[in-house]
N, C-alpha and C positions, 0 to 999 in steps of 0.2 A: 581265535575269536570266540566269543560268548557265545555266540549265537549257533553254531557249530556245539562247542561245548552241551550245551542246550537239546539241539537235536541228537546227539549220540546217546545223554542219558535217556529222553524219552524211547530211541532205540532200543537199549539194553533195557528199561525196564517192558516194556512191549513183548518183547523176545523173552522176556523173562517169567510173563503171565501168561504166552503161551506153550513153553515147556512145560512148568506147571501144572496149570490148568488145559490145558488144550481146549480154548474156548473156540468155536466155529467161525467163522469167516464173517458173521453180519453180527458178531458178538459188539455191543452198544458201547462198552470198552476200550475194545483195540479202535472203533472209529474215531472214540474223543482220543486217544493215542495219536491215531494218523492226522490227525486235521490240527494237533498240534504241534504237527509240523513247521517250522518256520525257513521261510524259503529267503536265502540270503540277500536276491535282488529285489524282492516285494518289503524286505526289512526297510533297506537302505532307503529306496526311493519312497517309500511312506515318509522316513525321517527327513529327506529331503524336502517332500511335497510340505512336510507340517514347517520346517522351519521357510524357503520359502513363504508358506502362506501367512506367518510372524511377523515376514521382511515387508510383502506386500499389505499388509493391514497398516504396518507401522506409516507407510509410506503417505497411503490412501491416507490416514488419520495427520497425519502434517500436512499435506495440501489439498486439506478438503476445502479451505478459503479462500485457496486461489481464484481468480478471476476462470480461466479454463476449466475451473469443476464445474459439475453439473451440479443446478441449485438443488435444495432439500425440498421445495415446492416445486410442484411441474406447472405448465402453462394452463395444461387441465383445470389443475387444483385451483389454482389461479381464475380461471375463468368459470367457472363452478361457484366459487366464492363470492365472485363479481355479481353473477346471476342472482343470487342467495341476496345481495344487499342490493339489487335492483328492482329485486320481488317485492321487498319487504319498502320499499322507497313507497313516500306518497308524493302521489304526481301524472302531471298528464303520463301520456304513450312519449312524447317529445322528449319532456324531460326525464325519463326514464333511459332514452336512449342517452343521452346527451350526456346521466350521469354514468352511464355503461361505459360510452368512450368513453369519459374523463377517469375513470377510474385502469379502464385497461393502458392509457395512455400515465398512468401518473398525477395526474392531476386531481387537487383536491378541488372538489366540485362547490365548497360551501365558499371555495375564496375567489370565485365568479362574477365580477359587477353582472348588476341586471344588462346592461350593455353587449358586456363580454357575451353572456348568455342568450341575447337573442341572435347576436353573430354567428357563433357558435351554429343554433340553432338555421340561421340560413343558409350557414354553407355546408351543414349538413342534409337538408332539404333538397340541395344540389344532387344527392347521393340516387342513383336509382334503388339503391336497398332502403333508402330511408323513407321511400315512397308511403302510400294509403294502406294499413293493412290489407290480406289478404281476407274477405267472410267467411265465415264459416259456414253458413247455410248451402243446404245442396242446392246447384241449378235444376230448374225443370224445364 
């Protein structure tokens, strides 16, 4: 094996700088010597771990489309975004909410009859979260 092959020469030359030289024990040398050691089951199972990790990327990268993947946007993102085009809405408190669900829900909120939208608007008034804001000001 190579790898063998490998480690015997850095032995012999190692062995060979200390004949010579007789450099001391914490000589900066002999440690890059030792540490190039290569140890036969840390070889292998790197080369395994790397190809594995080939196998599972390949895999990951073909069914990143599937229905079962997890999406490239979180719910987070998703709802962060919502918020951000909610803020930026002109419009009552109402319809701000209204456009919040239609958008967390799918729905395009501009294709609404006025109808749709007061509907909409009462059966979400139904909601105890959709109640009176809360004030801000402190009680005394």
């Amino acid at each position: 094996m190579q790898i063998q092959n490998l480690n015997a020469l850095v032995d012999t030359v190692r062995h060979e700088i200390i004949e010579r030289y007789r450099p001391g024990e914490d000589d900066p040398h002999l440690k890059v010597l030792q540490a190039a050691h290569i140890s036969d089951d840390e070889y292998f199972s790197h080369m395994v771990r790397d190809d594995l990790n080939l196998i599972i990327r390949d895999i990951r990268e073909a069914h990143k489309k599937d229905s079962e993947s997890a999406p490239q946007t979180t719910v987070a993102d998703e709802l962060k975004e919502n918020l951000e085009a909610v803020e930026n809405f002109k419009g009552s408190r109402d319809e701000k909410l209204v456009v919040l669900y239609c958008k967390q829900l799918g729905i395009n909120y501009k294709n609404l009859s006025d109808e749709e939208f007061r509907w909409l608007i009462r059966i979400l008034k139904k909601s105890k979260k959709m109640g009176t804001p809360i004030s801000q000001r402190k009680k005394r």
